[in-house]
N, CA, C and O of each residue as an XYZ file, in Angstrom:
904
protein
N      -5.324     26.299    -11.394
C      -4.067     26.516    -10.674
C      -4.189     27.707     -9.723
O      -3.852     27.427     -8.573
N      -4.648     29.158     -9.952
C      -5.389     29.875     -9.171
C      -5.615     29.629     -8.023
O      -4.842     29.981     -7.132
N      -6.892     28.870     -7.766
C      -7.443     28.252     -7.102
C      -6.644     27.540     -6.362
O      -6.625     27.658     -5.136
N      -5.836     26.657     -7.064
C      -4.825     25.627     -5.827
C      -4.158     26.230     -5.243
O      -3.939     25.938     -4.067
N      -3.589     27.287     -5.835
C      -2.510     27.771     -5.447
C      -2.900     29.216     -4.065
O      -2.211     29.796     -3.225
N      -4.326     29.278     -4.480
C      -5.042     30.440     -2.867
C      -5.268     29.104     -1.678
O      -5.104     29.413     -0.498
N      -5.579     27.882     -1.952
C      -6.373     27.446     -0.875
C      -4.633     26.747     -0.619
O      -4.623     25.809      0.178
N      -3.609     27.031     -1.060
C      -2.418     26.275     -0.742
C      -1.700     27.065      0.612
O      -1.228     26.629      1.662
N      -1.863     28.459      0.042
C      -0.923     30.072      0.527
C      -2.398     30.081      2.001
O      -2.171     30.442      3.156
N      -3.762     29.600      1.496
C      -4.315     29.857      2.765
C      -3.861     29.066      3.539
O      -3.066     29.627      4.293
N      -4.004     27.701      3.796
C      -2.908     26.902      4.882
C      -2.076     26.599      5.206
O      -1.849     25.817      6.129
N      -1.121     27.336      4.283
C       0.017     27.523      5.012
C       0.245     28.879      6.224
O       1.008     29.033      7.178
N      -0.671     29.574      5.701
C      -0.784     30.988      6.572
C      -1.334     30.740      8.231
O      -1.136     31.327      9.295
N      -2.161     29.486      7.780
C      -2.887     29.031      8.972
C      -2.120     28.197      9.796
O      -2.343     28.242     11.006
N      -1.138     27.340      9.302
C       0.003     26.525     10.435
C       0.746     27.605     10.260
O       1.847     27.163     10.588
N       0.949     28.931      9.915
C       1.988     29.542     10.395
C       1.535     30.232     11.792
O       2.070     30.158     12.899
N       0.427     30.894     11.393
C      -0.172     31.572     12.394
C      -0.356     30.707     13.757
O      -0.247     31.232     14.865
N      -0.698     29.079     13.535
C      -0.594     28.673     14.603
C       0.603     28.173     15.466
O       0.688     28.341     16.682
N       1.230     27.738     14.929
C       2.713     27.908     14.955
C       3.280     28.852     15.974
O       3.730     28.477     17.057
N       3.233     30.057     15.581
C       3.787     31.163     16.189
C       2.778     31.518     17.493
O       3.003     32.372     18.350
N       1.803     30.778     17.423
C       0.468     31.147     18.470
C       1.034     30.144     19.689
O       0.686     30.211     20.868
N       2.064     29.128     19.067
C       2.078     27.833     19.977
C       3.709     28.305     20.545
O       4.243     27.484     21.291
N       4.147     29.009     20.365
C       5.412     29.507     20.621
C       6.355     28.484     19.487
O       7.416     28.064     19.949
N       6.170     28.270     18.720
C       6.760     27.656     17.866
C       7.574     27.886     16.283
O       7.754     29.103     16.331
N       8.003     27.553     15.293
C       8.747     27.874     14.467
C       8.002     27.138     13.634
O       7.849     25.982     14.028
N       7.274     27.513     12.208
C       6.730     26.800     11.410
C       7.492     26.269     10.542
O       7.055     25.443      9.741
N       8.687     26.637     10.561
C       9.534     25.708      9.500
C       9.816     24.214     10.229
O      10.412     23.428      9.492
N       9.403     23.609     11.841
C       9.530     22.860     11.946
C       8.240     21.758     11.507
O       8.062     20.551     11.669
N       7.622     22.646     10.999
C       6.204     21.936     10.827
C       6.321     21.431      9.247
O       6.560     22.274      8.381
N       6.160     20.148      8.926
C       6.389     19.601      7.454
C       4.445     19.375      6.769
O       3.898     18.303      7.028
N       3.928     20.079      6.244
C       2.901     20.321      5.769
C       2.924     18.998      4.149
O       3.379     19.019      3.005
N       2.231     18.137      4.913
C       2.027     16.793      3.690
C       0.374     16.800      3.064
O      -0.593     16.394      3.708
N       0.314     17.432      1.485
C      -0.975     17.307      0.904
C      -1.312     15.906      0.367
O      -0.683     15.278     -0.484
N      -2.665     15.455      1.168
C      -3.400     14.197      0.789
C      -4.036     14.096     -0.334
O      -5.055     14.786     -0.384
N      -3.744     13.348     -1.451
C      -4.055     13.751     -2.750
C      -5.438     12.475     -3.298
O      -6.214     12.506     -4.254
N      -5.242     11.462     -2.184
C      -6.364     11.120     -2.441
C      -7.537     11.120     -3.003
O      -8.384     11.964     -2.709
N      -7.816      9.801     -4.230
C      -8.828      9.809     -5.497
C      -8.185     10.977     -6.502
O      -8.388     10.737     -7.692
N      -7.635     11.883     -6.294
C      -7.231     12.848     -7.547
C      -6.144     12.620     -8.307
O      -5.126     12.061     -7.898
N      -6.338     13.080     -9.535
C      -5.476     13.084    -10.517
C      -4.327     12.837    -10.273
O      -3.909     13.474     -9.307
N      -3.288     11.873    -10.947
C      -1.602     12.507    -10.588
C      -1.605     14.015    -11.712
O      -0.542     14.624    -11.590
N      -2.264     14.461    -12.402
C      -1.778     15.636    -12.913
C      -2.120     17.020    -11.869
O      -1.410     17.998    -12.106
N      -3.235     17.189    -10.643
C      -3.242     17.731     -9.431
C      -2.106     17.486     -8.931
O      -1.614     18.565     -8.602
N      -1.176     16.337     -8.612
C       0.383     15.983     -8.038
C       1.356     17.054     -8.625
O       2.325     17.651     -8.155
N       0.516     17.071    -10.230
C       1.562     17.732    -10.767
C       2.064     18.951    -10.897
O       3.193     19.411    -11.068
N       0.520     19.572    -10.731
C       0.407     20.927    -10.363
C       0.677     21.454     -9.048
O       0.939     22.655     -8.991
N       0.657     20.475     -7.485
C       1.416     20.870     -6.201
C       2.423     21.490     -6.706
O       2.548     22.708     -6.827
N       3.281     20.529     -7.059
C       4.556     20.250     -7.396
C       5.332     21.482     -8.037
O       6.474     21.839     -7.747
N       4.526     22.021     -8.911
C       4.751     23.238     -9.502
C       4.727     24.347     -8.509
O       5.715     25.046     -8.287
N       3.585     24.492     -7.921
C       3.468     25.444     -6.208
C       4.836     25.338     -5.417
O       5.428     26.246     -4.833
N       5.128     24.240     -5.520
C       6.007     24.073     -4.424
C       6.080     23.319     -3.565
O       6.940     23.494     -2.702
N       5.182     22.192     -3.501
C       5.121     20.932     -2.394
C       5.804     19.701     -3.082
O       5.804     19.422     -4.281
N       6.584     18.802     -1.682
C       7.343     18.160     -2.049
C       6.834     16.963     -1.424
O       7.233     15.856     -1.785
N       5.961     17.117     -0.491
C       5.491     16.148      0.476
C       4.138     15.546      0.091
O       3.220     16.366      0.084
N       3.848     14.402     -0.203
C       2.821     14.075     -0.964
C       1.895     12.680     -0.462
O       2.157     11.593     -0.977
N       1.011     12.777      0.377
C       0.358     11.795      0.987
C      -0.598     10.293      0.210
O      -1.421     10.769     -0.571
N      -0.636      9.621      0.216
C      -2.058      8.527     -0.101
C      -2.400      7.285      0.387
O      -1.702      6.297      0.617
N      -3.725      7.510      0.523
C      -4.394      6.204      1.726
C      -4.398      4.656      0.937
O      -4.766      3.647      1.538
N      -4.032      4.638     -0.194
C      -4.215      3.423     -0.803
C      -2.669      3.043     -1.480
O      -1.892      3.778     -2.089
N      -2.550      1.536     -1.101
C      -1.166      1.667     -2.448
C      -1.336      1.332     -3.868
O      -0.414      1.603     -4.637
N      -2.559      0.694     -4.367
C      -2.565      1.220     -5.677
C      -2.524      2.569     -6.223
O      -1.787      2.708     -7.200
N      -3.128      3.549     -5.824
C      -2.687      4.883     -5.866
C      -1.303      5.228     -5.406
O      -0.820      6.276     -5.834
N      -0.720      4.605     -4.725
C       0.347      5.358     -4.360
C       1.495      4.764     -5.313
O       2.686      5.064     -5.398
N       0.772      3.882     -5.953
C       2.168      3.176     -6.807
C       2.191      3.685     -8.303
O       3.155      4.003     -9.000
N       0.837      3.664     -8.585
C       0.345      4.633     -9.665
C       0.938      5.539     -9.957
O       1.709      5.649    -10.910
N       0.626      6.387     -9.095
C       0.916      7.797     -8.933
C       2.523      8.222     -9.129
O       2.976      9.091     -9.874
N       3.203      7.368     -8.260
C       4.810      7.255     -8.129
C       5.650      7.226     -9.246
O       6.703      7.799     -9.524
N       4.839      6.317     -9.894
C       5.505      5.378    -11.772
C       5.312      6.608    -12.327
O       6.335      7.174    -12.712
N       3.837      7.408    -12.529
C       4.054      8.411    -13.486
C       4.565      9.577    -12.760
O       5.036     10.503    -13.420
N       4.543      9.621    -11.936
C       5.508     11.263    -11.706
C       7.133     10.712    -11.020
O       7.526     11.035     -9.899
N       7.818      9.931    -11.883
C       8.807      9.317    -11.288
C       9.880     10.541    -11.518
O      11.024     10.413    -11.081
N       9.514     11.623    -12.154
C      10.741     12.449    -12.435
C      10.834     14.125    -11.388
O      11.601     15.086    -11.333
N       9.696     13.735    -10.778
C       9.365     14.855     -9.775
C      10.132     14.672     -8.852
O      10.609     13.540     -8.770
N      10.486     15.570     -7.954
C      10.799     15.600     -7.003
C      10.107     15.702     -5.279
O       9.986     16.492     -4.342
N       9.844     14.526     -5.620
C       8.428     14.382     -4.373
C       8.783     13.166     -3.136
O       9.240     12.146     -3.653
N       8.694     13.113     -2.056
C       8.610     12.913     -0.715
C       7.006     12.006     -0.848
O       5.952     12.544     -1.188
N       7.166     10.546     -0.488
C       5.575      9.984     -0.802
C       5.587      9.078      0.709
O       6.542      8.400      1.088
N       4.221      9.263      1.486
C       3.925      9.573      2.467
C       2.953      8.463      2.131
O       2.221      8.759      1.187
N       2.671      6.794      2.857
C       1.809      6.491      3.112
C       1.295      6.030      4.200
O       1.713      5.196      5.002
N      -0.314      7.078      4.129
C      -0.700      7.427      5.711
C      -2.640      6.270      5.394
O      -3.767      6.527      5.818
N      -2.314      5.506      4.820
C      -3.791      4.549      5.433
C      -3.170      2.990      5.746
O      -2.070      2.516      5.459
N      -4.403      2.361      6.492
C      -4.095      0.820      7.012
C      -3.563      0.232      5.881
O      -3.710      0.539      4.698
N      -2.773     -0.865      6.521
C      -1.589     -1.633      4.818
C      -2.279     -2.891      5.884
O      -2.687     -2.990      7.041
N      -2.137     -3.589      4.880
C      -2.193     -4.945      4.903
C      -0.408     -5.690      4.693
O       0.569     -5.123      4.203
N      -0.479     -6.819      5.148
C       1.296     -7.004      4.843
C       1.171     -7.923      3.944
O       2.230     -8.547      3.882
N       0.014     -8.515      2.848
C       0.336     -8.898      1.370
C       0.198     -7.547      0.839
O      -0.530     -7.539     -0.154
N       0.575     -6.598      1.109
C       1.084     -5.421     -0.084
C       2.122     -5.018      0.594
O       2.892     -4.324     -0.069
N       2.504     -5.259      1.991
C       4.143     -4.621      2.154
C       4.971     -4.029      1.313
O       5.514     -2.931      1.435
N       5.082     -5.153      0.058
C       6.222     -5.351     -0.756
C       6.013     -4.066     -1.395
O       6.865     -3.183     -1.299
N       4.951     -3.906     -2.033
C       4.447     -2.859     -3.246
C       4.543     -1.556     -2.225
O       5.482     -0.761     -2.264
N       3.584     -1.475     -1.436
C       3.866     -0.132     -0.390
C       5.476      0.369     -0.350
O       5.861      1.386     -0.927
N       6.323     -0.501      0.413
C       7.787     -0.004      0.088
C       7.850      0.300     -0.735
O       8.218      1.475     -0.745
N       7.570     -0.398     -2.348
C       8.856     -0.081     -3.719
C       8.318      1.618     -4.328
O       8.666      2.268     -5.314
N       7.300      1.911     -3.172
C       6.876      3.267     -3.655
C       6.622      4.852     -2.571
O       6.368      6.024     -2.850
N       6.916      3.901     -0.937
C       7.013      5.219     -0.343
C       8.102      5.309      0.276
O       9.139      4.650      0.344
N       7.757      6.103      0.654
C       9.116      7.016      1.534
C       9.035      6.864      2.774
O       9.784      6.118      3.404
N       8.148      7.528      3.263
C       7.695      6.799      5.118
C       6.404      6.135      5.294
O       5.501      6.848      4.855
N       6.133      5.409      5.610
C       4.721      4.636      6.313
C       4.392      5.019      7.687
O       5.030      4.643      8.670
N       3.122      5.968      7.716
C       2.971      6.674      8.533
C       1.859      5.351      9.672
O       1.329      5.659     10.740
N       1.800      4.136      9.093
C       1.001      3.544      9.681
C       0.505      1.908     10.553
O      -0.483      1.246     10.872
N       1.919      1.917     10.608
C       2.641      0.753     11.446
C       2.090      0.302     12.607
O       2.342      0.964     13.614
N       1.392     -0.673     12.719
C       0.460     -0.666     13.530
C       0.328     -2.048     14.352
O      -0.409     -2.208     15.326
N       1.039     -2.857     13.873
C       1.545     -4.412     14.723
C       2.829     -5.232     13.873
O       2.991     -5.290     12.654
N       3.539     -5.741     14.798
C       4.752     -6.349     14.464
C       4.932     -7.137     12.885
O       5.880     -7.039     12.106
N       3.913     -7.777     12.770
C       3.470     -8.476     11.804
C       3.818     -7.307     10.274
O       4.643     -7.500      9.381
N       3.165     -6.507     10.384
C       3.505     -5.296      9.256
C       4.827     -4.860      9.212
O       5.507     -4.697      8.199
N       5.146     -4.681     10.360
C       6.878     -4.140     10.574
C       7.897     -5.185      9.754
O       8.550     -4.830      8.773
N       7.921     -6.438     10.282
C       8.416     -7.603      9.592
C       8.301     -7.235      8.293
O       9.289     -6.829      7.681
N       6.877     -7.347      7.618
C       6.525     -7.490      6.553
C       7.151     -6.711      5.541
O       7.341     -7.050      4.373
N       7.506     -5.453      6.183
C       8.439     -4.274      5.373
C       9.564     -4.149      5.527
O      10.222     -3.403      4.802
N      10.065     -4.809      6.462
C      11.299     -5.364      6.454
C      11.801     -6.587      5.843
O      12.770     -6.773      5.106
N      11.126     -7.197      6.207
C      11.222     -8.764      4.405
C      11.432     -7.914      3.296
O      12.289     -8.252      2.479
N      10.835     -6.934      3.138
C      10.888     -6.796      1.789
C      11.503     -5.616      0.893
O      11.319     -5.118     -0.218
N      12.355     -5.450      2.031
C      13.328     -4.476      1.353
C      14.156     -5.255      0.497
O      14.546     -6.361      0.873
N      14.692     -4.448     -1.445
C      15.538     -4.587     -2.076
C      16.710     -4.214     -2.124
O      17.566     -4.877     -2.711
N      16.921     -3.278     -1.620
C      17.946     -3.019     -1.561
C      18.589     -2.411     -0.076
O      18.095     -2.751      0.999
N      19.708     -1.508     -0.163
C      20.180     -0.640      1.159
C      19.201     -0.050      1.611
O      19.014     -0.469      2.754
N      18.387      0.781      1.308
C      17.393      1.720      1.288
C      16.835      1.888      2.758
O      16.414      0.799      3.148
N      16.700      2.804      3.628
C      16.115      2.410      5.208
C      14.971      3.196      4.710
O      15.052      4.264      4.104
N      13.406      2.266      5.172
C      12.055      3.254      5.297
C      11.821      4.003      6.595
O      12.222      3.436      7.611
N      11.231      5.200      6.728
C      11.146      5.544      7.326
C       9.964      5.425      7.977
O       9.061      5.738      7.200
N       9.574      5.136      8.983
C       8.180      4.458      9.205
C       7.730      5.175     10.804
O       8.510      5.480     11.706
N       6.564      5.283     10.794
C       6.001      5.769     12.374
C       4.923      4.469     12.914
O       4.313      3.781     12.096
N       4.835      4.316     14.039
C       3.913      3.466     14.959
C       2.740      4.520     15.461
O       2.634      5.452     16.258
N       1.725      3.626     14.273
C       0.219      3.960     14.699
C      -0.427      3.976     15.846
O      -0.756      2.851     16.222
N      -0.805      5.066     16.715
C      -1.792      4.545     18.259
C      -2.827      4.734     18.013
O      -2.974      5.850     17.516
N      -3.819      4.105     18.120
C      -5.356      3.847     18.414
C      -5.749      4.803     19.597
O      -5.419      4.487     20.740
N      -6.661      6.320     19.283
C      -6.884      6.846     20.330
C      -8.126      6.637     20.613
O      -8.542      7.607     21.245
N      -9.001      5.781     20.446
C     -10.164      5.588     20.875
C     -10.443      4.288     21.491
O      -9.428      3.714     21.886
N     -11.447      3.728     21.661
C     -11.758      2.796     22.725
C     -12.096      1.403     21.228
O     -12.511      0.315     21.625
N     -11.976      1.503     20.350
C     -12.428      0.704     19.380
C     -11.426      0.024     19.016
O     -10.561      0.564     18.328
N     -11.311     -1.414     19.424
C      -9.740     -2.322     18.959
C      -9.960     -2.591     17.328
O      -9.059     -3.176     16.726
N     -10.909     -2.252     16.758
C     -11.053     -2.307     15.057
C     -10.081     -1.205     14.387
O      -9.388     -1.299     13.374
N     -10.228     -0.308     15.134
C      -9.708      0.691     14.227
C      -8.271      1.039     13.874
O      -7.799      1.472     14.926
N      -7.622      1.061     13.224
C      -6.041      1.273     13.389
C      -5.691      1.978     14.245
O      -6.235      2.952     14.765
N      -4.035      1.123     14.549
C      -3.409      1.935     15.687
C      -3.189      0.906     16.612
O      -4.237      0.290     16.802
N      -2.087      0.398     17.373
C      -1.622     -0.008     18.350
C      -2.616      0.634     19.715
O      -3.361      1.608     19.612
N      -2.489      0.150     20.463
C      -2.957      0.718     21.862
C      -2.169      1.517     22.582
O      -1.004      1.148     22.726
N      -2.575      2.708     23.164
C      -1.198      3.399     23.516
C      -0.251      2.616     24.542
O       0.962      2.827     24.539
N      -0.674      1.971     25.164
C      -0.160      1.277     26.241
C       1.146     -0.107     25.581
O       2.078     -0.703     26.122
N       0.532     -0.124     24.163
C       1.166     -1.124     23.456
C       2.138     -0.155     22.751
O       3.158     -0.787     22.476
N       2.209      0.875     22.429
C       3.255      1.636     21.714
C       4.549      1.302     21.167
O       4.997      1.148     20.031
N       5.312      1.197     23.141
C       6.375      1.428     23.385
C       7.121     -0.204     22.829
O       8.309     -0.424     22.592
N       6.125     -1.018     22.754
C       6.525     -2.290     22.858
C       6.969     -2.594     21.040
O       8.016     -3.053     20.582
N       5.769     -2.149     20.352
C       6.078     -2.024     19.135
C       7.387     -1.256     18.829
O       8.340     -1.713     18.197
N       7.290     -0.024     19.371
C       8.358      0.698     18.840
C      10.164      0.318     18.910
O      11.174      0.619     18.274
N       9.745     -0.635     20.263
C      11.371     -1.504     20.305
C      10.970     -2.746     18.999
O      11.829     -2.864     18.125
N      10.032     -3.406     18.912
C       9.906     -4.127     17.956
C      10.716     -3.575     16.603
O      11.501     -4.308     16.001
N      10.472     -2.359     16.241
C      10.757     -1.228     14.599
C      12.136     -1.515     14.924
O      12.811     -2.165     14.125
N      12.635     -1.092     16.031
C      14.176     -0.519     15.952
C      14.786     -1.615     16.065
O      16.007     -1.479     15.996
N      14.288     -3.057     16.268
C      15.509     -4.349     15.761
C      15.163     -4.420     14.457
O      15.141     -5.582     14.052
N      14.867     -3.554     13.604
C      14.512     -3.726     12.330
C      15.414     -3.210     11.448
O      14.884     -2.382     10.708
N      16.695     -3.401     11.222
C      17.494     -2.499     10.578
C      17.133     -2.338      8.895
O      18.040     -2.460      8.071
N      16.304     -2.171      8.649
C      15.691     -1.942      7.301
C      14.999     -0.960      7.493
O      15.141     -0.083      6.641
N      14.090     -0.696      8.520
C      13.341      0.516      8.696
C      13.649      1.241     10.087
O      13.909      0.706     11.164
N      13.527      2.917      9.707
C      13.744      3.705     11.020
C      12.513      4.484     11.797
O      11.827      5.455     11.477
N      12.528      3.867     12.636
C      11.762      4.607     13.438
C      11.452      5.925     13.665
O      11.698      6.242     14.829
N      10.973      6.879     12.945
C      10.722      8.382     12.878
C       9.751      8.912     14.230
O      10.122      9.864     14.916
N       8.707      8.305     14.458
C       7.819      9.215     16.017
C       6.377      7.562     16.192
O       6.486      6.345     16.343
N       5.149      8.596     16.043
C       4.353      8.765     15.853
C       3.272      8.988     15.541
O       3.012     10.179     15.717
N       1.898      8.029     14.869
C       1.128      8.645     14.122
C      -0.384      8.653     15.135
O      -0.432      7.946     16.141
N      -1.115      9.198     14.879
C      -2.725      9.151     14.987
C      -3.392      9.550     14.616
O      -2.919     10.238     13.711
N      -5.101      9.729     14.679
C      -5.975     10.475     13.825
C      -6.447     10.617     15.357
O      -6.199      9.738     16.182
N      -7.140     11.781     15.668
C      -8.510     11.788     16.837
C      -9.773     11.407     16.378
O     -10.245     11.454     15.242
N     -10.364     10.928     17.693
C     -11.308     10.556     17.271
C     -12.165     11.291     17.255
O     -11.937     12.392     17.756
N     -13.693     10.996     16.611
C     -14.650     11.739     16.245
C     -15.300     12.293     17.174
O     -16.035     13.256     16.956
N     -15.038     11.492     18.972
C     -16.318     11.701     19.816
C     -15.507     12.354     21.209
O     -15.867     12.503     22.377
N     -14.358     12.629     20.542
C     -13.089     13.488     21.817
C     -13.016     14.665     21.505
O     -12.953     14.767     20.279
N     -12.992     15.692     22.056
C     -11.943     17.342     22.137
C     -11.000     16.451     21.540
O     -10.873     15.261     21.829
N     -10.263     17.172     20.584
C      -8.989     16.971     19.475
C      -7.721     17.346     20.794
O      -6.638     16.772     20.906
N      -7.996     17.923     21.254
C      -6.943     18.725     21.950
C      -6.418     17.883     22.903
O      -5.219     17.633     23.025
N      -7.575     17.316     23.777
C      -7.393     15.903     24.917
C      -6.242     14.708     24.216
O      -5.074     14.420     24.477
N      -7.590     14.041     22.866
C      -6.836     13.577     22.244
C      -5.655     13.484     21.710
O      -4.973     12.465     21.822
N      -5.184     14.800     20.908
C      -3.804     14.904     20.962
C      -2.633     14.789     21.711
O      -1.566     14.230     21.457
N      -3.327     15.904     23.430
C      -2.636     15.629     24.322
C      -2.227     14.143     25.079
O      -1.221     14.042     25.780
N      -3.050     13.156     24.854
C      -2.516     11.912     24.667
C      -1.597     11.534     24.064
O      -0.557     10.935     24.338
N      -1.988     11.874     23.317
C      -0.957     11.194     21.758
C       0.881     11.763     21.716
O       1.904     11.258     21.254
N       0.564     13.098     22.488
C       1.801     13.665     22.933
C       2.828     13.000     24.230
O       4.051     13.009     24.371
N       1.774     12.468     25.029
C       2.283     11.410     25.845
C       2.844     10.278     25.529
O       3.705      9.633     26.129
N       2.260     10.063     24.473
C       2.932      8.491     23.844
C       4.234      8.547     23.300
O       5.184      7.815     23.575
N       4.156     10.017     22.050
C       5.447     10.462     21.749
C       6.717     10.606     22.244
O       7.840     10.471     21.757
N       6.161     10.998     23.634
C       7.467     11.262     24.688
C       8.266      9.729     25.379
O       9.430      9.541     25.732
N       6.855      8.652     25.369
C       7.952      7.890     25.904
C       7.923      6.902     24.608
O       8.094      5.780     25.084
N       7.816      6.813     23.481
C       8.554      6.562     22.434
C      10.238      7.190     21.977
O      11.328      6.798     21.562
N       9.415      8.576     22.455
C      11.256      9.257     22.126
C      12.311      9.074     23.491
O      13.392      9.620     23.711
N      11.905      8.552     23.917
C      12.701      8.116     25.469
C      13.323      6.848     25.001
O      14.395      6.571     25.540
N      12.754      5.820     23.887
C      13.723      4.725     23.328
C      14.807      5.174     22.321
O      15.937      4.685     22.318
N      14.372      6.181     21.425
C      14.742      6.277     20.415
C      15.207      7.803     20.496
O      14.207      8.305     19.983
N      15.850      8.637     20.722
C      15.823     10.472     21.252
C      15.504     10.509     19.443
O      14.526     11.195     19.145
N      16.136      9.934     18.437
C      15.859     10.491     17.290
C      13.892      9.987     16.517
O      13.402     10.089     15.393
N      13.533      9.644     17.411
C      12.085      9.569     16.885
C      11.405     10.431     17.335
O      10.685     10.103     18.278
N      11.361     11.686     16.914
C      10.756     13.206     17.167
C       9.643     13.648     16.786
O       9.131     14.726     17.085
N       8.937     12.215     15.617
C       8.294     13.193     14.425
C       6.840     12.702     15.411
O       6.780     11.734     16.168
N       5.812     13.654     15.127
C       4.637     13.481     15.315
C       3.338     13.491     14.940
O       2.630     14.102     15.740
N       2.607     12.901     13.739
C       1.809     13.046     12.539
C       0.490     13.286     12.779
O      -0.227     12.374     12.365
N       0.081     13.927     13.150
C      -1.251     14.394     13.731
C      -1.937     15.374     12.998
O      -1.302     15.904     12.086
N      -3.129     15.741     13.201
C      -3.848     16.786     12.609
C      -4.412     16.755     11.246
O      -3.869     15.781     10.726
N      -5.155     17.258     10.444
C      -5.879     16.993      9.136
C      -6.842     18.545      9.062
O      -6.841     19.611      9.677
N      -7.658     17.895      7.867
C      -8.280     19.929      7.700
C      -8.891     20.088      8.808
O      -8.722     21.267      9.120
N      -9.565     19.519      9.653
C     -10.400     19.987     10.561
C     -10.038     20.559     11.915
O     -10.642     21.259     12.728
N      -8.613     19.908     11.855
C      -7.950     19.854     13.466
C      -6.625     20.386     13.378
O      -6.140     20.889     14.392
N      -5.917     20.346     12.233
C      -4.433     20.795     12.276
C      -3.964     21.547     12.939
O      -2.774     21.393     13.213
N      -4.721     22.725     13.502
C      -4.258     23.775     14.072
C      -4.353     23.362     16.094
O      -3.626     23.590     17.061
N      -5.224     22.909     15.945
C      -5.332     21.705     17.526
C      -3.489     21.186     17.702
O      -2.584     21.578     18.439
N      -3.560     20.324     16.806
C      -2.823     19.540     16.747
C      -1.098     20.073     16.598
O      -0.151     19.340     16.884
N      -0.990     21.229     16.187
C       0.291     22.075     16.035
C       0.578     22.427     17.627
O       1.634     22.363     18.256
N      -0.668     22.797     18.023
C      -0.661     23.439     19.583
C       0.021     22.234     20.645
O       0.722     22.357     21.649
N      -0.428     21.242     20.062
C      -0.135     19.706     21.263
C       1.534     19.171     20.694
O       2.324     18.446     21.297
N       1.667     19.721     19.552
C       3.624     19.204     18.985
C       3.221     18.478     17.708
O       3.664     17.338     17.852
N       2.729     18.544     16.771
C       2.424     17.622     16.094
C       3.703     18.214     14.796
O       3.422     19.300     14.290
N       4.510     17.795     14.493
C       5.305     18.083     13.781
C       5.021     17.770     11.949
O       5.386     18.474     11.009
N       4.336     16.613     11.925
C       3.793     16.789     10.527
C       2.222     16.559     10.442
O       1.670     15.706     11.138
N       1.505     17.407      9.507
C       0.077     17.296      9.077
C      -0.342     16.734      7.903
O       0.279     16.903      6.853
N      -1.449     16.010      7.993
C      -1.749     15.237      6.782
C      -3.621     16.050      6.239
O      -4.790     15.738      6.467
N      -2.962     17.100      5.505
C      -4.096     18.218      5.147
C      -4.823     17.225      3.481
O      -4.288     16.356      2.793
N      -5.934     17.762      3.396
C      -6.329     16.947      2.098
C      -7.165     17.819      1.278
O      -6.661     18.388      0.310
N      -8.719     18.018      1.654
C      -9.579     18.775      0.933
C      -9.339     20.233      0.954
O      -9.688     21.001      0.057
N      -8.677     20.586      2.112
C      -9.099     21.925      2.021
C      -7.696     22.424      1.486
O      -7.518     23.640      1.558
N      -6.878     21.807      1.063
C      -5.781     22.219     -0.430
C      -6.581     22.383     -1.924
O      -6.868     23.257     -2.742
N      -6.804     20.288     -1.603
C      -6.808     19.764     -3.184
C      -8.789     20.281     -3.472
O      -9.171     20.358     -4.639
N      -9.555     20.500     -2.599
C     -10.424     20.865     -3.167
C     -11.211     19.238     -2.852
O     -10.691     18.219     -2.398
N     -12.530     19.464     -3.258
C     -13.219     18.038     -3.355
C     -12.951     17.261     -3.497
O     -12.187     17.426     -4.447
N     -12.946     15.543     -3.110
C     -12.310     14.496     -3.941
C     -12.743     14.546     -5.179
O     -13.247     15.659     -5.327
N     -12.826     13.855     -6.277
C     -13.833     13.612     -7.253
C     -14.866     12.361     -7.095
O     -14.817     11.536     -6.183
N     -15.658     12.378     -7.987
C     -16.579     11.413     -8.035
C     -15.943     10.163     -8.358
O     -15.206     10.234     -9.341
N     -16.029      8.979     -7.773
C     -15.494      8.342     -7.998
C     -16.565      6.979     -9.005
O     -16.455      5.754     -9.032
N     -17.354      7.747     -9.578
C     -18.546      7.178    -10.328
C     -19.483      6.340     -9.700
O     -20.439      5.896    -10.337
C-alpha cells in the first residue's frame, strides 16, 4: 500500500504540475487508473487511496471485477475494442465506453439497455493511417457522433484516442483536439477528451485532454499472466 500509494501522490503531482504548466486547473482533469490483469483486491486498495475512477480493456474483467467490488464506490471506465456480441455484458457493468467506434456498436448498446439508465459513451478516432486499428476516421467522427446522439439510451460525452507509436504525441493529439472541437460544435455538452496514458499524459493535458487513462506507472507491473 506504501508503494501504491507514492507512485499514486507521484502522478497526480505530475498532471498537476502539468496542468498549471498548460494554464489550466487540474481539478478539471479526471485521472482514471487502468487496472488491467490485476487483482480486484489492487481495486480495492485504489479505492482506499482515494480513486473513484477505474479503467479495463476487457469485459470479462470488467464484469468480474464490478460483481465483486459491487459495494465500492467506483466510476468503471471501459477503454478497449468491444465487440457488439458483448454490448449487452459491457453495459450491465460500465459507466462510460470510452470506445465507440462504428454505428453498429452504438446500436448495439443501445439495444441493450435495461433499464432508464443513459451510458455515457465517447467516439473512438483512429489517429494513424492503419484502418485495422480502432477508431473511426477522423473525417468519419462527426458522422458517428450524430449517429450516438439519435441514441437516447446513450450520451455522447467527447472523444477518445490513443497516439500512435510512429507520431510526436503532441501533433497527434493536436489532431485529436481538432476533432473534439467539431464534435463539440454538434453537441456543446460533449467536452470530454480521453487522451494520454503513462508515457504521454502530460503531452496530452497540454493539447485539452480532459481525462487520462494512466496504468503501470500507478498499479505497478501487470502480473504474469502464466
Amino acid at each position: 500500500m506504501t508503494e501504491l500509494a507514492a507512485r499514486l501522490s507521484a502522478i497526480d503531482e505530475r498532471i498537476a504540475d502539468a496542468a498549471r504548466l498548460a494554464g489550466r486547473d487540474p481539478g478539471e482533469i479526471t485521472r482514471i487508473v487502468v487496472t488491467k490483469f490485476h487483482p480486484a483486491s489492487l481495486v480495492r486498495d485504489l479505492h482506499a487511496l482515494g480513486v473513484h475512477e477505474v479503467g479495463e480493456n476487457r469485459q470479462q474483467e470488467l464484469s468480474a471485477k464490478r460483481e465483486e467490488l459491487a459495494e465500492l464506490d467506483l466510476r468503471w471506465h471501459f477503454i478497449g475494442q468491444a465487440q457488439t456480441n458483448k454490448a449487452a455484458a459491457i453495459r450491465r457493468s460500465a459507466d462510460v465506453v470510452h470506445s465507440v467506434d462504428r454505428g453498429r456498436l452504438a446500436d448495439s448498446l443501445h439495444r441493450a439497455a435495461a433499464d432508464d439508465r443513459v451510458l455515457d459513451v465517447l467516439v473512438q478516432v483512429n489517429l494513424t493511417e492503419d484502418p485495422g486499428r480502432g477508431g473511426v476516421a477522423p473525417a468519419a467522427a462527426e458522422a458517428l457522433a450524430e449517429h450516438v446522439l439519435a441514441l437516447d439510451t446513450l450520451r455522447l460525452r467527447g472523444v477518445m484516442a490513443v497516439a500512435p507509436l510512429d507520431e510526436d504525441p503532441a501533433s497527434a493529439f493536436g489532431r485529436l483536439r481538432e476533432v473534439a472541437d467539431r464534435v463539440r460544435a454538434l453537441d456543446p455538452a460533449a467536452t470530454w477528451i480521453s487522451a494520454g496514458m503513462t508515457g504521454d499524459f502530460e503531452i496530452a493535458i497540454a493539447a485539452g485532454a480532459t481525462h487520462l487513462r494512466i496504468g503501470s506507472a500507478i498499479t505497478g507491473p501487470r502480473p504474469d499472466r502464466g
